[in-house]
N, C-alpha and C positions, 0 to 999 in steps of 0.2 A: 809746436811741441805737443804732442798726446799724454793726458794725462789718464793713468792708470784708474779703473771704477770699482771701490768698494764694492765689500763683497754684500755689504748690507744692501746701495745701493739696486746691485742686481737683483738682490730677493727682492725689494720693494717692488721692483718693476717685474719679474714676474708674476708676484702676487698678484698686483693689477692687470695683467694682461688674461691672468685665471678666470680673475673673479669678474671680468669687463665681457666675455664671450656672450653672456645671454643677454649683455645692453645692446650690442650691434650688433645688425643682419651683416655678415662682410657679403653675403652671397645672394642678393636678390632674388637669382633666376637659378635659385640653387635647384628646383622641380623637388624642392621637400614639402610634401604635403600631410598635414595633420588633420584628423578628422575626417567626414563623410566623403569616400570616394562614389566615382558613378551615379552618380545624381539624376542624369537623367532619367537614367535605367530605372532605378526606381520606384522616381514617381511618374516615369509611365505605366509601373506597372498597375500603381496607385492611379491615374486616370481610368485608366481602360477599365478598370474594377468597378470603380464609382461610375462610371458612364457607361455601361452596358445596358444595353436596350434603354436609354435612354431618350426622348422623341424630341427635346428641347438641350440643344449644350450652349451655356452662357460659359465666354473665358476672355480675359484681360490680353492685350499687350501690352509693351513698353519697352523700354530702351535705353542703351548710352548710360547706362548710371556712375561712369567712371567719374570719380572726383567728387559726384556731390552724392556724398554717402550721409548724410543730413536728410534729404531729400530723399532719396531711397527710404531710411527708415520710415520717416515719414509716410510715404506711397503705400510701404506694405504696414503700418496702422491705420490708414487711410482706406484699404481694399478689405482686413479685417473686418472692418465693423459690417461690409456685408456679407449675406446668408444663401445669396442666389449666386457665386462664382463658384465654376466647376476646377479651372486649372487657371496659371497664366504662365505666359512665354514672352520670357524677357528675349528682346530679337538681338541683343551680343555690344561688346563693347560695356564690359564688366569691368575690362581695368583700360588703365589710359596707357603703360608701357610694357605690358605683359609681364609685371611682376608678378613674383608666385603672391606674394603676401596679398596682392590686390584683390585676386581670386577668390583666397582665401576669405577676406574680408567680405566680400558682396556676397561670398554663398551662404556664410554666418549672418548676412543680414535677413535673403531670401530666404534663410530657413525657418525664419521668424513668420512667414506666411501662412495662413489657417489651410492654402489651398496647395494643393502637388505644384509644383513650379520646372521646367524647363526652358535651360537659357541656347540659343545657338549663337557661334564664334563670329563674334567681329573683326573690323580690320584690325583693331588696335590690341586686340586679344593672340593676334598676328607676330606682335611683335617680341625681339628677344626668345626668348625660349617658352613664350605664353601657348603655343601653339601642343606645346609638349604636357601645361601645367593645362591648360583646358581639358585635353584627354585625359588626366589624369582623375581629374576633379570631378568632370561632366560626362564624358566618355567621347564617342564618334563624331566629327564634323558636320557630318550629314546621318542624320536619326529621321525613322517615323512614328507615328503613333496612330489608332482609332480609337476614338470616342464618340459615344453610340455609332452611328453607321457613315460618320466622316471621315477622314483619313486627311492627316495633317502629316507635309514635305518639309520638313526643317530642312536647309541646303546652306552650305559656306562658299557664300558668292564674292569672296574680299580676294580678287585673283592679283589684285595690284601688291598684294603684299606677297605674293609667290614669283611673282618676275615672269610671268607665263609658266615655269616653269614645272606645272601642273596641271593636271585639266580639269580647274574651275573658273565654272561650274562643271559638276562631273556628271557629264550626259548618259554613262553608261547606268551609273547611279539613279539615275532620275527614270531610263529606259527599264531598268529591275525593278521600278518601284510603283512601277502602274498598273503590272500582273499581279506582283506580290499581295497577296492578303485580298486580290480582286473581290471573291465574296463575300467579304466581310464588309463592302464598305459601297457608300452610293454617292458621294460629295466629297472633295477633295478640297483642302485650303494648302496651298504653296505659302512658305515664310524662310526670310531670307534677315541679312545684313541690308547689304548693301542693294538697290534695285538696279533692274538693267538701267543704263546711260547716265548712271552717277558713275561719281568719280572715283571708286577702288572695283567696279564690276569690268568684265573680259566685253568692252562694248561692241568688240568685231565681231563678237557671237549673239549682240545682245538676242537677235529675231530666231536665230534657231533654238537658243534659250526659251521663248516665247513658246514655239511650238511644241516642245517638249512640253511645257507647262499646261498650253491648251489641250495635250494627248490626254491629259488626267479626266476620268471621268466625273462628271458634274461638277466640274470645279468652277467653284462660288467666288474668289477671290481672291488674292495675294497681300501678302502683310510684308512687312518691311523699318528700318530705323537709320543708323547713321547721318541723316542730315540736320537733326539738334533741332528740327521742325517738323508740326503737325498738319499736313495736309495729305489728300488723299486722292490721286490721278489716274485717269486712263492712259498709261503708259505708250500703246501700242494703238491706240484709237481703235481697238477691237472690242469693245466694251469687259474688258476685264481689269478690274481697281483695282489698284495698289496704294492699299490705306498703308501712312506712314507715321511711324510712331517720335514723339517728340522725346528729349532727352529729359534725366531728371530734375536736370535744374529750374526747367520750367514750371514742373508742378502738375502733368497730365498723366493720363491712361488712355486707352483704348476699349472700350468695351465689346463684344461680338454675340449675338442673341441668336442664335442659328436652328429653323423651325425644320418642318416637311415645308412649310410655305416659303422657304426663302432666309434671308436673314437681316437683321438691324445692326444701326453701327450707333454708337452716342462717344461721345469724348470727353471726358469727365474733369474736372481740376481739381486740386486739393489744397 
């Protein structure tokens, strides 16, 4: 038998369904974003300003900071207390399910940093409609910058999360981006997500990858994160390293001292 529902009933539950909207997100990957869009944008513009004719650039990496946002905080009061960092570039993998809110949360944290910061897209930033809320928030997949006279390749090498169904890495991309701005710059640093022959990169291209990479002129090195460990390899046995940044929960950075002479690496804990 259905039994008929007061009408007081139904007000009550209205009201609560009113006044309950701003306790629950119903829409995770709703791509509503509040607060600083284009982040990259910037504070590249904010590097390139500060680092003009510059003959010494010191800049951080790091990585993965999905989940342990404890440790994030921590890292950026941790890289505050010094006076010698130019930028840092978190290498992606800001949220763990490509939640908007996640996003949201880690650039609210990175904004806490004394220095211009740019993050590029990880696998897991991949995912749901994170790929939509990263543009929104940070901008383009694939960004460059110069600071003093280096030229830095941010690329979105997470092709396992596209099904091939894309060309990442994007060669054409990387082929526009070694003319582009050519006078301006004498050293190149590539920085990626994922590196070649791990487990979300296109590894049937890893070597033409490679080549691309070596066509940069004076390129000093490759940076890299997603394996939640710190070490630093000769990939391709061609003598060019790929320093790898560990995740946050372990409590590290990356440091980078880049002269006319060459450059230093150290690896910091916190």
């Amino acid at each position: 038998m259905i039994r008929s529902v007061s009408p007081f009933v139904w007000g009550l539950a209205s009201v609560f369904l009113m006044t309950s909207c701003d306790m629950v997100d119903l829409h995770p990957y709703d791509v509503k974003i509040e607060g600083p869009r284009d982040v990259n944008a910037s504070n590249i513009a904010r590097i390139e300003t500060a680092c003009k004719d510059k003959d010494t650039i010191r800049f951080v990496t790091m990585g993965d900071s999905q989940r342990w946002y404890d440790e994030t905080v921590d890292f950026v009061n941790a890289v505050n207390v010094r006076t010698d960092i130019d930028f840092v570039i978190h290498g992606g993998d800001m949220s763990d399910f490509g939640v908007t809110d996640e996003f949201l949360w880690q650039r609210d944290i990175m904004d806490g940093l004394n220095f211009p910061y740019v993050a590029i897209i990880g696998n897991h930033d991949c995912l749901g409609t994170g790929e939509e809320t990263y543009r929104a928030v940070f901008g383009d997949t694939n960004f460059s910058f110069i600071a003093g006279r280096i030229k830095f390749v941010c690329l979105n090498t997470n092709a396992m999360e596209y099904d091939y169904s894309r060309p990442i890495p994007d060669f054409d991309y990387m082929e526009n981006e070694i003319s582009r701005r050519r006078e301006e710059y004498d050293c190149t640093v590539v920085c990626m997500h994922a590196r070649p022959y791990s487990d979300s990169f296109n590894n049937n291209v890893a070597r033409v990858f490679q080549a691309y990479v070596t066509a940069f002129p004076g390129l000093l090195f490759c940076t890299a994160a997603h394996e939640h460990r710190q070490f630093e390899m000769d990939v391709f046995g061609d003598g060019v390293m790929y320093y790898v940044s560990d995740c946050m929960k372990h409590r590290s950075y990356n440091v980078f001292t880049v002269t006319s002479d060459g450059y230093e690496h150290e690896v910091v804990y916190y």
